[in-house]
PyMOL commands that place a pseudoatom at each C-alpha (Angstrom):
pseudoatom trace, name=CA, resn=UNK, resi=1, chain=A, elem=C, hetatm=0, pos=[78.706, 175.995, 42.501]
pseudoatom trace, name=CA, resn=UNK, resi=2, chain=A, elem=C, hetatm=0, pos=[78.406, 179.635, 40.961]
pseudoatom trace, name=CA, resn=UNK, resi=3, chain=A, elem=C, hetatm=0, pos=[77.496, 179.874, 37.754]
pseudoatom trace, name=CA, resn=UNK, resi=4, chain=A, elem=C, hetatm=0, pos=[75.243, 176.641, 38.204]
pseudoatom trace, name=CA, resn=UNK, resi=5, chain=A, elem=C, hetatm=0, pos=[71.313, 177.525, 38.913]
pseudoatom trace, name=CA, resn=UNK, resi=6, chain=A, elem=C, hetatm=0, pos=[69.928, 173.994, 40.304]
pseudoatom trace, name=CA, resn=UNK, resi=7, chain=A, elem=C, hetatm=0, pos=[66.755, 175.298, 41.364]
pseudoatom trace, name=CA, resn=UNK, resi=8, chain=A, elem=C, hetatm=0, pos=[65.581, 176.332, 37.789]
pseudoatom trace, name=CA, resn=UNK, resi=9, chain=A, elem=C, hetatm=0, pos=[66.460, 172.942, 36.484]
pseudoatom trace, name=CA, resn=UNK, resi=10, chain=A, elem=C, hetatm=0, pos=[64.290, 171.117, 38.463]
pseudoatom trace, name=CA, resn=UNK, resi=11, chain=A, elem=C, hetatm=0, pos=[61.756, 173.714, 38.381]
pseudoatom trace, name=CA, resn=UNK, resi=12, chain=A, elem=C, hetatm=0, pos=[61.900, 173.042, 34.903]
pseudoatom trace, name=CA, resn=UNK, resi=13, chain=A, elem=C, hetatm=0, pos=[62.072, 169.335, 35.409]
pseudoatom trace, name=CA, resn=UNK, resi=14, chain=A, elem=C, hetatm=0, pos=[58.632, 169.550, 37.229]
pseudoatom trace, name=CA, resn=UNK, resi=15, chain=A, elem=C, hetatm=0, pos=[57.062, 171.613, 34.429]
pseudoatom trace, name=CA, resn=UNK, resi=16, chain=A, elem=C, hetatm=0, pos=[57.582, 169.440, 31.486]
pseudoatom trace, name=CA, resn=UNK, resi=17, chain=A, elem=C, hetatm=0, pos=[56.407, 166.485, 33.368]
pseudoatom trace, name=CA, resn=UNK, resi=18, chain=A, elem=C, hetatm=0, pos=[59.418, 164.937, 34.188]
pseudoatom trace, name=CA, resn=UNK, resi=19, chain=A, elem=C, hetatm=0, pos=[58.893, 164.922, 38.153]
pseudoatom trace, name=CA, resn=UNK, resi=20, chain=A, elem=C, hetatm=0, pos=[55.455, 165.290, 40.262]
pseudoatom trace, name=CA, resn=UNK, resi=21, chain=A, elem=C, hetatm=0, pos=[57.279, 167.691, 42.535]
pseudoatom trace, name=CA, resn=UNK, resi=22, chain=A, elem=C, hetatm=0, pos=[60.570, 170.097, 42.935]
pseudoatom trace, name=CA, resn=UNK, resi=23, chain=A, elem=C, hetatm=0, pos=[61.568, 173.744, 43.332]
pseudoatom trace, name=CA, resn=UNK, resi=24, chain=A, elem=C, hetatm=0, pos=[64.760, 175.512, 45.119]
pseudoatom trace, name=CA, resn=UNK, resi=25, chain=A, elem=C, hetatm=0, pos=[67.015, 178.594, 44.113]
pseudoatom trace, name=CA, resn=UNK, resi=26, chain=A, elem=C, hetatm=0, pos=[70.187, 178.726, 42.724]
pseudoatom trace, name=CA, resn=UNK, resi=27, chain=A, elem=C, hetatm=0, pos=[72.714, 176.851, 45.438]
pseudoatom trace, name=CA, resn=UNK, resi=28, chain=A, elem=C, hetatm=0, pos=[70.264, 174.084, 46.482]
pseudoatom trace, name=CA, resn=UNK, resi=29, chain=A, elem=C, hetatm=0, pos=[66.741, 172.158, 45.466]
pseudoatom trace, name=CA, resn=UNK, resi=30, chain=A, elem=C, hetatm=0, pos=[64.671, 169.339, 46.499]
pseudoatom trace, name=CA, resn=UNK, resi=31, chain=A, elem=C, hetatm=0, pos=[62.823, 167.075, 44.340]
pseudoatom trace, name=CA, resn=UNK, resi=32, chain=A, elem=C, hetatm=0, pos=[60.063, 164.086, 44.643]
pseudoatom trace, name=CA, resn=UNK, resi=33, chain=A, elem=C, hetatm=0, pos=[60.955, 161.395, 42.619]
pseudoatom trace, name=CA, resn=UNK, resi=34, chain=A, elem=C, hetatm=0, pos=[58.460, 158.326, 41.380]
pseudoatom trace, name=CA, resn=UNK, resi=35, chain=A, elem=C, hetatm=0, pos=[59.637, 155.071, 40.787]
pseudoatom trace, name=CA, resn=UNK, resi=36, chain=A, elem=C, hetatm=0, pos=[61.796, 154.561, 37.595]
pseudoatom trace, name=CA, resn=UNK, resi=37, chain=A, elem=C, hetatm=0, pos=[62.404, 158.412, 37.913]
pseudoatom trace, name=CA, resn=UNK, resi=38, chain=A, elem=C, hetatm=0, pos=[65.764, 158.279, 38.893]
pseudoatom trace, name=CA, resn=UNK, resi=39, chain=A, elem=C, hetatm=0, pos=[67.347, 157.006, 35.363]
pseudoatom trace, name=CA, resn=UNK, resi=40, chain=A, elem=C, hetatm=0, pos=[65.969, 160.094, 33.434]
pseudoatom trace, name=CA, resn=UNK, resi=41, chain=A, elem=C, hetatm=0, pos=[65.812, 162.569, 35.944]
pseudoatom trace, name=CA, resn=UNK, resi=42, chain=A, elem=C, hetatm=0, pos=[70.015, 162.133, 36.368]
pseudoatom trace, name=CA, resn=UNK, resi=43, chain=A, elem=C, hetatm=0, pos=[70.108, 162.291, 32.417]
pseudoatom trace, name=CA, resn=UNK, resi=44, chain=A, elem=C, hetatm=0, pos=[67.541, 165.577, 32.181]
pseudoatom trace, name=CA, resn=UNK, resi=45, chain=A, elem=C, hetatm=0, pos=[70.035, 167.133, 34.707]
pseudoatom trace, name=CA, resn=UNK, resi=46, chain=A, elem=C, hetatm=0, pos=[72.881, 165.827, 33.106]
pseudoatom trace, name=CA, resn=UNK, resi=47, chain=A, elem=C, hetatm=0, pos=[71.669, 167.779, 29.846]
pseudoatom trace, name=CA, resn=UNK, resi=48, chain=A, elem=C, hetatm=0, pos=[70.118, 170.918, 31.566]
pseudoatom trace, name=CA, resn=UNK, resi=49, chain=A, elem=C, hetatm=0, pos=[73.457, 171.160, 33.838]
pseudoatom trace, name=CA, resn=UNK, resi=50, chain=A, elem=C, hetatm=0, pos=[76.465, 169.935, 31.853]
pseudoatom trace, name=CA, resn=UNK, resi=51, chain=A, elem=C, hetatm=0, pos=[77.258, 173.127, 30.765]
pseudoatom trace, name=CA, resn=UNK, resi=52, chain=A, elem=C, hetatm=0, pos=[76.988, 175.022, 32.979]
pseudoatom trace, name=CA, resn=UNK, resi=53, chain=A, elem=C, hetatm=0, pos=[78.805, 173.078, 35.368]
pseudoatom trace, name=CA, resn=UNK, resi=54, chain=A, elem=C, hetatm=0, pos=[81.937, 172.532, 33.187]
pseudoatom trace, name=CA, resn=UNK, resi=55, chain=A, elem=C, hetatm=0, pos=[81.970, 176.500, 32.245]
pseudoatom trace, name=CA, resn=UNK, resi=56, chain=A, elem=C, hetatm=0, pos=[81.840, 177.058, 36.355]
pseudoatom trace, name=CA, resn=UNK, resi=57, chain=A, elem=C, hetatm=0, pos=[84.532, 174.324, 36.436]
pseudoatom trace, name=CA, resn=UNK, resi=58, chain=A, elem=C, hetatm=0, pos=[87.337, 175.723, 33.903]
pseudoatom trace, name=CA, resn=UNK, resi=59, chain=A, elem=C, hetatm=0, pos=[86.679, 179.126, 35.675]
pseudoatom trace, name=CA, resn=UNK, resi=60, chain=A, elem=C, hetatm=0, pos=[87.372, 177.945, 39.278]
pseudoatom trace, name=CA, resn=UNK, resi=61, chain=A, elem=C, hetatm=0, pos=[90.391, 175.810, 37.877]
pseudoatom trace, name=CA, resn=UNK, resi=62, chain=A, elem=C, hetatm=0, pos=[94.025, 176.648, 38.716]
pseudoatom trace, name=CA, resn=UNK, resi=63, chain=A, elem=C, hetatm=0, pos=[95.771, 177.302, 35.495]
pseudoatom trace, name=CA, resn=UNK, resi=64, chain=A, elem=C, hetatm=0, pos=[98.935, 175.476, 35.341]
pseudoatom trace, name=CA, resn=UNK, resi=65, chain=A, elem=C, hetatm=0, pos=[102.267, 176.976, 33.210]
pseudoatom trace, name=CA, resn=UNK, resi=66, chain=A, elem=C, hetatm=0, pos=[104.399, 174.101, 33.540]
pseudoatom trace, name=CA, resn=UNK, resi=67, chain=A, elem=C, hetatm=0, pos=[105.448, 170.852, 35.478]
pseudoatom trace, name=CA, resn=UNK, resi=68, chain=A, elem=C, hetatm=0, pos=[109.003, 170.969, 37.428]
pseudoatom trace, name=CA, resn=UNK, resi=69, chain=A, elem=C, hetatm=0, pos=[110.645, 169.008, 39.746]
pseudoatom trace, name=CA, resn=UNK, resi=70, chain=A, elem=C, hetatm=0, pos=[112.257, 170.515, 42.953]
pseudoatom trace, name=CA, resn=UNK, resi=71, chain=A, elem=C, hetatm=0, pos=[115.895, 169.617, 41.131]
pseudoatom trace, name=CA, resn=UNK, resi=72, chain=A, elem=C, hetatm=0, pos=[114.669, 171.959, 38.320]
pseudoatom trace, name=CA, resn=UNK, resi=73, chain=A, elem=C, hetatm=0, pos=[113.194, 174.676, 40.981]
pseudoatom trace, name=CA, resn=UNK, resi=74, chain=A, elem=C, hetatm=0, pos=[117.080, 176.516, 39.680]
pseudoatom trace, name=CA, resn=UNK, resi=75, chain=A, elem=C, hetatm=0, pos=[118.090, 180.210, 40.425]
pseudoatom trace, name=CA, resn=UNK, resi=76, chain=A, elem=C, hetatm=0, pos=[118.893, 180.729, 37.000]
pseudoatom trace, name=CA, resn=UNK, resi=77, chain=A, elem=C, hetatm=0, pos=[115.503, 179.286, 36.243]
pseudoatom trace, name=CA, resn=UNK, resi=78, chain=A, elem=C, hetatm=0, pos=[114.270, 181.961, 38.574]
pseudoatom trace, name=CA, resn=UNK, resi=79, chain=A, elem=C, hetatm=0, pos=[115.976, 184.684, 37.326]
pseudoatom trace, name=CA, resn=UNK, resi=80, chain=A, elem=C, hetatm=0, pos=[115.117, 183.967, 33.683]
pseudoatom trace, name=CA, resn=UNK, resi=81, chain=A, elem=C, hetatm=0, pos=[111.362, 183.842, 34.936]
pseudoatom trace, name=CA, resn=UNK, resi=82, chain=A, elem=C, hetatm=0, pos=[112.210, 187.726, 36.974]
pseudoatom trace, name=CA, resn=UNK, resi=83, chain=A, elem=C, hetatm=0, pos=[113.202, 188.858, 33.666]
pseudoatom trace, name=CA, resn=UNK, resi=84, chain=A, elem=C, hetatm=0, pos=[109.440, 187.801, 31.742]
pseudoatom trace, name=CA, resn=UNK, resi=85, chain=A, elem=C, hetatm=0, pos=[107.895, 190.540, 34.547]
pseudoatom trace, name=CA, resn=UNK, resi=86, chain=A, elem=C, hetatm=0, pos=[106.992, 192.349, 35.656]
pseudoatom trace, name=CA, resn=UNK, resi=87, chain=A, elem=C, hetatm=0, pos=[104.083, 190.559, 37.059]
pseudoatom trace, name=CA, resn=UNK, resi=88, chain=A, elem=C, hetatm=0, pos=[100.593, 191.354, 37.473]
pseudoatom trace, name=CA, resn=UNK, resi=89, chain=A, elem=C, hetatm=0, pos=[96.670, 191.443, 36.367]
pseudoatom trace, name=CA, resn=UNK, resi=90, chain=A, elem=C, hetatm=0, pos=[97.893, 191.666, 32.742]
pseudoatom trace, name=CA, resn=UNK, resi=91, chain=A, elem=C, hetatm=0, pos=[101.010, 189.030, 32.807]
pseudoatom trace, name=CA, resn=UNK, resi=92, chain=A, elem=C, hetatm=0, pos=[100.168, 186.831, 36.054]
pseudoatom trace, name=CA, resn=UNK, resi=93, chain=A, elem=C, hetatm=0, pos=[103.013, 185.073, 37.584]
pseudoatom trace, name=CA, resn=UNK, resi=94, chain=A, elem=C, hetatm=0, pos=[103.811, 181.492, 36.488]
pseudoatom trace, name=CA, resn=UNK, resi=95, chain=A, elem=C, hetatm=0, pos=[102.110, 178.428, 37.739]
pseudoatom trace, name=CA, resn=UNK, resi=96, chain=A, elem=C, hetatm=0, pos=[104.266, 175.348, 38.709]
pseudoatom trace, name=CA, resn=UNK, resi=97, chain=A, elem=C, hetatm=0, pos=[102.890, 172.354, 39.146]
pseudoatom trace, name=CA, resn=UNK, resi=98, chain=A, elem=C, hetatm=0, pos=[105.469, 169.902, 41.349]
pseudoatom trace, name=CA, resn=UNK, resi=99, chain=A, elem=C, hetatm=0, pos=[104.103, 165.894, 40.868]
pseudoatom trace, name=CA, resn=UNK, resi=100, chain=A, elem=C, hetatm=0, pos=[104.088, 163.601, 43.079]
pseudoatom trace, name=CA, resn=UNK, resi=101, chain=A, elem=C, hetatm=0, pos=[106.790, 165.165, 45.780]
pseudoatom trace, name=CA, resn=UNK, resi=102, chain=A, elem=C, hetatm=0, pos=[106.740, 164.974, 49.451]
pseudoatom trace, name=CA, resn=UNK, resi=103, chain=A, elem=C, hetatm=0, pos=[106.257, 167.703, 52.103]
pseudoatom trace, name=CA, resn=UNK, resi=104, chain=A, elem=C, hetatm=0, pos=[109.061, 167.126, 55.229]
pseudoatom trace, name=CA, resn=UNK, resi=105, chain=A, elem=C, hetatm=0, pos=[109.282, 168.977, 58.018]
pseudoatom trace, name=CA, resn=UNK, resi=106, chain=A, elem=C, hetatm=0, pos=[106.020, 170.865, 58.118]
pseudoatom trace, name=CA, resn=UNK, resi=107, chain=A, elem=C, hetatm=0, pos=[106.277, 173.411, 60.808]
pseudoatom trace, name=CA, resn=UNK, resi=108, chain=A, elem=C, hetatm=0, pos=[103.503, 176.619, 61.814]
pseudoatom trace, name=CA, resn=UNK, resi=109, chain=A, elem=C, hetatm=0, pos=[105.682, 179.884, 61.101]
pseudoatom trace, name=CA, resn=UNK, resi=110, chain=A, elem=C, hetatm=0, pos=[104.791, 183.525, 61.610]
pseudoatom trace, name=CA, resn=UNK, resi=111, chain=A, elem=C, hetatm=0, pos=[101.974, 185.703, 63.660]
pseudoatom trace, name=CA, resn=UNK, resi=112, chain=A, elem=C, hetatm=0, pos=[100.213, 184.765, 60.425]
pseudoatom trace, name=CA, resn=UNK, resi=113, chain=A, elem=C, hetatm=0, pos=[99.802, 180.779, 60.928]
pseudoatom trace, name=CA, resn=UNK, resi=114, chain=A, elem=C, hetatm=0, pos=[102.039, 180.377, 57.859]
pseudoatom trace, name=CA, resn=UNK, resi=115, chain=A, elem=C, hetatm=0, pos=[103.091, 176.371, 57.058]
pseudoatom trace, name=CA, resn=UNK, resi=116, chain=A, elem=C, hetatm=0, pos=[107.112, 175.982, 56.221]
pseudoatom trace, name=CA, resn=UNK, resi=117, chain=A, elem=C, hetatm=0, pos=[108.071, 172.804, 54.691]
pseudoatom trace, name=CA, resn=UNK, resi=118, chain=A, elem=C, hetatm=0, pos=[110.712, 171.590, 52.318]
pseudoatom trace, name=CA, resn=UNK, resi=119, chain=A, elem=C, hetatm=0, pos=[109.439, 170.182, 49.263]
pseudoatom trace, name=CA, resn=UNK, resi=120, chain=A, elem=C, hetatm=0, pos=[111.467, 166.744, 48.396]
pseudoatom trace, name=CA, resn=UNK, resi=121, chain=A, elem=C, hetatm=0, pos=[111.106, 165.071, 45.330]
pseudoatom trace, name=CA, resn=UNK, resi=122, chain=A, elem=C, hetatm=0, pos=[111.988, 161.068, 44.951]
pseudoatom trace, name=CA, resn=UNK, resi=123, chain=A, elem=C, hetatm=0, pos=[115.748, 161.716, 43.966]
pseudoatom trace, name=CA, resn=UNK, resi=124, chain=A, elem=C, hetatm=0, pos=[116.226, 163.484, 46.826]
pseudoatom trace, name=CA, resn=UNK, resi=125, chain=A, elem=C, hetatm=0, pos=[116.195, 167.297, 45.837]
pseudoatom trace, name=CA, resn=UNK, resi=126, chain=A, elem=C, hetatm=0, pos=[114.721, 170.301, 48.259]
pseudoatom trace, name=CA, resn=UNK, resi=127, chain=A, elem=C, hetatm=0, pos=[112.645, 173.573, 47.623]
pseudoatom trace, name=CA, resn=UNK, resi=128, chain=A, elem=C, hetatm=0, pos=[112.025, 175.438, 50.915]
pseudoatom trace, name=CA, resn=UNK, resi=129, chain=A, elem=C, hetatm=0, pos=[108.111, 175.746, 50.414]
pseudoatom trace, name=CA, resn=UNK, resi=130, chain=A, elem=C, hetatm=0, pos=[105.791, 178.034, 52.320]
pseudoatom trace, name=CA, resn=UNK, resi=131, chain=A, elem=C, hetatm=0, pos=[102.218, 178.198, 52.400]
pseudoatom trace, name=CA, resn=UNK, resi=132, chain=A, elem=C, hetatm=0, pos=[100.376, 181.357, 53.348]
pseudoatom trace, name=CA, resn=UNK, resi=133, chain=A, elem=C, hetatm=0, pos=[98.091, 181.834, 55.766]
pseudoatom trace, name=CA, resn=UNK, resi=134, chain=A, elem=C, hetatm=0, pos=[97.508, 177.773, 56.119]
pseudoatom trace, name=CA, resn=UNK, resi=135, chain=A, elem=C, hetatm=0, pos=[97.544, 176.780, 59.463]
pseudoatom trace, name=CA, resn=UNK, resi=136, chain=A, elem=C, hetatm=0, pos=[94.072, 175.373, 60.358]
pseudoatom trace, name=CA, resn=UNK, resi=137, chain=A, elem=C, hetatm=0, pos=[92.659, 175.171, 56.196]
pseudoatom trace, name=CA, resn=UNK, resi=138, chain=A, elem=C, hetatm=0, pos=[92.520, 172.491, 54.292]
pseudoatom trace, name=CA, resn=UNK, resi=139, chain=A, elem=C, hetatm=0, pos=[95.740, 172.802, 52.752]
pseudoatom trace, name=CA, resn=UNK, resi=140, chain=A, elem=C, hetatm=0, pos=[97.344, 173.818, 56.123]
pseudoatom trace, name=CA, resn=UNK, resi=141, chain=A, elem=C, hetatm=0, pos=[96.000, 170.374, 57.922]
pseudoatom trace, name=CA, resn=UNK, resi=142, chain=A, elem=C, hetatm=0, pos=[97.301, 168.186, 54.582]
pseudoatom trace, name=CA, resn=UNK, resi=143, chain=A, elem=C, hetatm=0, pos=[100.947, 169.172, 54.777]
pseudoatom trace, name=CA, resn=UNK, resi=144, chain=A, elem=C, hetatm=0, pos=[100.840, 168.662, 58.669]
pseudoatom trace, name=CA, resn=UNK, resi=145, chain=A, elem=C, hetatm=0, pos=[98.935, 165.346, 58.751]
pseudoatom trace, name=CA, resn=UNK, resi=146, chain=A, elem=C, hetatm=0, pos=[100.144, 164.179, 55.300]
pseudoatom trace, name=CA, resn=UNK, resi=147, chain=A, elem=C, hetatm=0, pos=[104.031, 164.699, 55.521]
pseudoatom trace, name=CA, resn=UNK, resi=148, chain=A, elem=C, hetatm=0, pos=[106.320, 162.498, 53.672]
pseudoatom trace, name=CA, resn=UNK, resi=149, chain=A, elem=C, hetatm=0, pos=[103.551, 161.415, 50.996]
pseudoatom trace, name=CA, resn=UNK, resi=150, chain=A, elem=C, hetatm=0, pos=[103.756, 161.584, 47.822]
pseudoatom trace, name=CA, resn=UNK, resi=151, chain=A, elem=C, hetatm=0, pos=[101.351, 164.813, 46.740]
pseudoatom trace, name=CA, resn=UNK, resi=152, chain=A, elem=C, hetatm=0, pos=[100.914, 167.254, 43.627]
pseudoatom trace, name=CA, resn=UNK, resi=153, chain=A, elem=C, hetatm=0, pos=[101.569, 170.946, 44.711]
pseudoatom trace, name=CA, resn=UNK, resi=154, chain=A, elem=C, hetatm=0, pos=[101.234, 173.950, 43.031]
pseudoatom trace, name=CA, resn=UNK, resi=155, chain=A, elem=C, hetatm=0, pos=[102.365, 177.209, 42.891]
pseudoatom trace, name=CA, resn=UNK, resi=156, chain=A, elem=C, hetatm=0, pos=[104.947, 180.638, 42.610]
pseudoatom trace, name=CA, resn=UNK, resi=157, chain=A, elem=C, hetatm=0, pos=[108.483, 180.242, 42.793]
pseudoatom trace, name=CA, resn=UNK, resi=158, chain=A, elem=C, hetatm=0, pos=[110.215, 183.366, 44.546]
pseudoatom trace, name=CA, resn=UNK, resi=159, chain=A, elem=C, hetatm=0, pos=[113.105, 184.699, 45.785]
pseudoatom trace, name=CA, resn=UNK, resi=160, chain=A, elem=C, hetatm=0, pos=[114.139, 184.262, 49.296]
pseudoatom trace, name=CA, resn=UNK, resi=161, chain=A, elem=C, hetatm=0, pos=[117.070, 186.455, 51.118]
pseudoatom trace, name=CA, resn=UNK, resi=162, chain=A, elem=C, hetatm=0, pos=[118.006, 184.227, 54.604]
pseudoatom trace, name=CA, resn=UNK, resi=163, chain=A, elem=C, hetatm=0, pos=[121.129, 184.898, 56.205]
pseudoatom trace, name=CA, resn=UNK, resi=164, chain=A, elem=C, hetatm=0, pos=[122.696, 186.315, 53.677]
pseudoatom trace, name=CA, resn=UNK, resi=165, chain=A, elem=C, hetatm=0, pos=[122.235, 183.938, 50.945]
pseudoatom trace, name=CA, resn=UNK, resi=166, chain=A, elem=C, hetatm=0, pos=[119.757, 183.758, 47.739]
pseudoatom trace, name=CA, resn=UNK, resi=167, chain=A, elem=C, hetatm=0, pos=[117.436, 180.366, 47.262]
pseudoatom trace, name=CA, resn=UNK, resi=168, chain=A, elem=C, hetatm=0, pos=[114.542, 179.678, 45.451]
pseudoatom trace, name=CA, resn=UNK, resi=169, chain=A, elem=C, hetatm=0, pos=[111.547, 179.210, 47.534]
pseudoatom trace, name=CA, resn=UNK, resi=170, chain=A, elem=C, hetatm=0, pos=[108.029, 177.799, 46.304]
pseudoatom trace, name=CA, resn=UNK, resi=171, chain=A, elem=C, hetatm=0, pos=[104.776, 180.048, 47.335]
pseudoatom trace, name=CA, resn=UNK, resi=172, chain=A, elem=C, hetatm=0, pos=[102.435, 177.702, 47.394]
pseudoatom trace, name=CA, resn=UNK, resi=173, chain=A, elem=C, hetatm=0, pos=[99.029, 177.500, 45.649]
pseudoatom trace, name=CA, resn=UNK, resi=174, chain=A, elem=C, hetatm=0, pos=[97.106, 174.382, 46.452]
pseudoatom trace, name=CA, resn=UNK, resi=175, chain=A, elem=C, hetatm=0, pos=[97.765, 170.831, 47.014]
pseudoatom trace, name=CA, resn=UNK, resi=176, chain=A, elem=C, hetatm=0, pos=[96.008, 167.392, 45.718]
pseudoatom trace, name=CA, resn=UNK, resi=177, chain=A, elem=C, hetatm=0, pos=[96.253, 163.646, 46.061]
pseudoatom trace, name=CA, resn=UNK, resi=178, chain=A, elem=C, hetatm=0, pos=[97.033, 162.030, 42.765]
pseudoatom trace, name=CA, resn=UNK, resi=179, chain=A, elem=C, hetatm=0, pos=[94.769, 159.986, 41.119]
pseudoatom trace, name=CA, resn=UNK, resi=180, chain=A, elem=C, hetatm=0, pos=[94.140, 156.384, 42.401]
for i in range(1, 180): cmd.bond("trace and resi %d" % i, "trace and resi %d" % (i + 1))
show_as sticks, trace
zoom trace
């Protein structure tokens, strides 16, 4: 994980005693533990790495603005959110988080290996949903094998012009299971 140097912990772990042998870099390490070693070797990391690890963590973390449902996904809601732009380094465009909805009809769309699904929550309300760029990713491979269960997506809502009519459409970010 960036921003997490492994290799000097346990370099460090070796030096005060802690373990007979260790070394690595930044990204990886490999250590020689005695018995009974385990215990406070996991808490000396613990203590060297927490830090580090939960600074690397809240940097790497999608920010959320707000939960919505797809019933709440609203033009006017969309327009009001236009009208808070423009958008950009400075005033980054609002991050919806949609709990616990379903992805139907997942289809591949585009030269670009785009994913189009709708985005259904329980009571039965759409959002036309596209995902960038996701065919054969992680995210891509979810929404095909995973459609019609319940997930947590996030992401931009924009405007989209088809056949002459206006709808809000959800750009989305990234996916995850809920918690178990």
């Amino acid at each position: 994980m960036p921003g997490v140097d492994l290799g000097s912990a346990v370099i460090e772990a070796v030096e005060t005693g802690l373990l007979p042998k260790g070394g690595g870099h930044a990204m990886a390490a490999g250590v020689s533990l005695r018995p009974g070693d385990l215990g406070p070797f996991r808490a000396f990391m613990a203590d060297k790495l927490g830090p580090s690890v939960q600074a690397a963590r809240a940097a790497s973390a999608l920010k959320v603005d707000a939960a919505l449902s797809a019933r709440g996904a609203t033009l006017d809601l969309l327009h009001s959110i236009e009208r808070a732009g423009p958008f950009g380094s400075g005033n980054p465009t609002p991050v919806f988080a949609f709990p616990a909805h379903r992805a139907r009809f997942p289809q591949v769309v585009g030269k670009g290996g785009h994913v189009s699904f709708s985005l259904t929550s329980d009571d039965g309300a759409k959002l036309k949903a596209i995902a960038f760029r996701a065919a054969g990713t992680p995210i891509g491979d979810t929404l095909m094998r995973d459609a019609d269960t319940p997930l947590h997506f996030a992401g931009s809502l924009s405007l989209d012009h088809y056949q002459g009519r206006e709808q809000v459409q959800l750009r989305l970010t990234d996916i995850a299971r809920p918690a178990r």
